[in-house]
N, C-alpha and C positions, 0 to 999 in steps of 0.2 A: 826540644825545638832549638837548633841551632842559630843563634843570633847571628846578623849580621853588621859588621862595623862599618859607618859612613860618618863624614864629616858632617859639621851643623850646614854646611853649603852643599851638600850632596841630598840631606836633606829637606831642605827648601828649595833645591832642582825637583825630587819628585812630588813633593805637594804643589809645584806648581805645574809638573806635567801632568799629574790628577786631573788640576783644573783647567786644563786647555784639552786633555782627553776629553772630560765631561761635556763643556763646550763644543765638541770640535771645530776648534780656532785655533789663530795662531797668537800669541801675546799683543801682537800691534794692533790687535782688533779689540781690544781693551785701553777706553784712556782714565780710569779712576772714575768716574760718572756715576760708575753699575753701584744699583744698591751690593753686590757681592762682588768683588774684585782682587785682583793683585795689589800687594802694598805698595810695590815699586810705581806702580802706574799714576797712583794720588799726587794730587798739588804738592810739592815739597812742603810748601806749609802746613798741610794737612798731616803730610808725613808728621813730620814734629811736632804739632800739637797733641796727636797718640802716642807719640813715645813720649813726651815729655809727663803723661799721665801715669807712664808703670815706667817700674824698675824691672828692669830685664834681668834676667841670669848672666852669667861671663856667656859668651859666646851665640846667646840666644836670638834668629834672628826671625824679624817680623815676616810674612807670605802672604798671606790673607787677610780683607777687612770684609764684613760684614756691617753697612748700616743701618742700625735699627731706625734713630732719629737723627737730628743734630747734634746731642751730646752723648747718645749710646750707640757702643758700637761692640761686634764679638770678633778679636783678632787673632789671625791662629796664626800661631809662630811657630818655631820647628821643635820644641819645647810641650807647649800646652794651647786650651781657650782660654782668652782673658776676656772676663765681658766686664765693660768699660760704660760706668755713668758717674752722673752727679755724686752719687753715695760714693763713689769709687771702685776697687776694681776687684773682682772675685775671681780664681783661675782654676782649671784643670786640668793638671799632667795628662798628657797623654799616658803614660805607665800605668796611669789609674783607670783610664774609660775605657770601658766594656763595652762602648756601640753607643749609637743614637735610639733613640725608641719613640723618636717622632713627635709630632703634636697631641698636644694632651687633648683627650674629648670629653667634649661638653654637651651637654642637652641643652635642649628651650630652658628657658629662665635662668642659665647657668651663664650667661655671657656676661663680660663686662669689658672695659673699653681697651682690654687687651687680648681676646678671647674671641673669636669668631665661630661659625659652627661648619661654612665650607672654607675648608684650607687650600681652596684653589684660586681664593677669590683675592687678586692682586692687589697692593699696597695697605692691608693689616699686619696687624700682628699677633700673634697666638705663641701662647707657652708649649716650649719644644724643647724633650726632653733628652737630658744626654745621663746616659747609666755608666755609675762609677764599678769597678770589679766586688766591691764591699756590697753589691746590691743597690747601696741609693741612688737615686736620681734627683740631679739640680734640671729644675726648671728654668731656663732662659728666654725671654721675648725671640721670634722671630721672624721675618717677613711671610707671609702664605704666600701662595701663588711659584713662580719661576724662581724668584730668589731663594724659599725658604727650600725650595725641593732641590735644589740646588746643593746648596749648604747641608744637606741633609747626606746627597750622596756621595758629594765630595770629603766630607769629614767624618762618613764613619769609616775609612779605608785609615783615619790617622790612629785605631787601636793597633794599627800592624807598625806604626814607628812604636808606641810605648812597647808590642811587647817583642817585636824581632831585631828592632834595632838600638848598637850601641851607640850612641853620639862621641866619638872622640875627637880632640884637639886637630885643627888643622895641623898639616904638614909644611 
């Protein structure tokens, strides 16, 4: 498979044209609000208080936030996911994910206060699996409903950054 070479700003041009495909919108129809959003769109404040929580790579830039709560959040940068809480912060290369595999299913008596049983049903949260190439899958909270279907189909296109392209240094 022949790679193809893009800058780390070429790259977070198409995960955000991903995201306004998906949408079909235009960016100014986004002001930071959405539980799933553009990073640039955020309070400047808000901006900074998630970068001020991870150390970024040289070059690595922020595109995407995903709010779970007030202090967790899953930010996709042109790089990897970082899901971001209290505990701190856990990430995954895109070079590594192998696809999304969705919400995890549960039966009756199998719920708990992050767990739902319909994933359409808006402002929960259910464990939503993203599959590494080694086979495992990290489990991460995610919104049901609009947001999490969302996030769902907008980020499994990012296995085609880990394995078609190469990030090099601006020009």
């Amino acid at each position: 498979m022949q790679k193809i070479s893009k800058t780390p700003n070429q790259v977070a041009e198409q995960i955000e044209r991903w995201f306004l495909m998906y949408h079909k919108a235009e960016r100014s129809s986004f002001n930071g609000s959405e539980p799933f959003t553009i990073f640039n769109q955020l309070y400047f404040e808000k901006q900074n208080q998630l970068i001020s929580r991870v150390e970024f790579n040289k070059k690595e830039i922020p595109v995407l936030v995903l709010s779970l709560n007030t202090n967790e959040f899953i930010l996709n940068t042109t790089e990897r996911f970082i899901h971001i809480d209290n505990s701190g912060i856990t990430s995954l290369f895109y070079k590594d994910f192998d696809g999304n595999r969705g919400f995890k299913a549960f039966g009756p008596g199998q719920m708990d206060n992050r767990t739902i049983v319909n994933i359409k049903t808006e402002g929960k949260l259910a464990e939503f699996g993203l599959k590494k190439k080694d086979g495992e899958v990290i489990y991460w909270p995610v919104p049901t409903g609009k947001p999490g279907f969302a996030f769902w189909n907008i980020t499994d296109k990012f296995r085609i950054i880990g394995r078609r392209y190469v990030i090099k240094p601006e020009e």
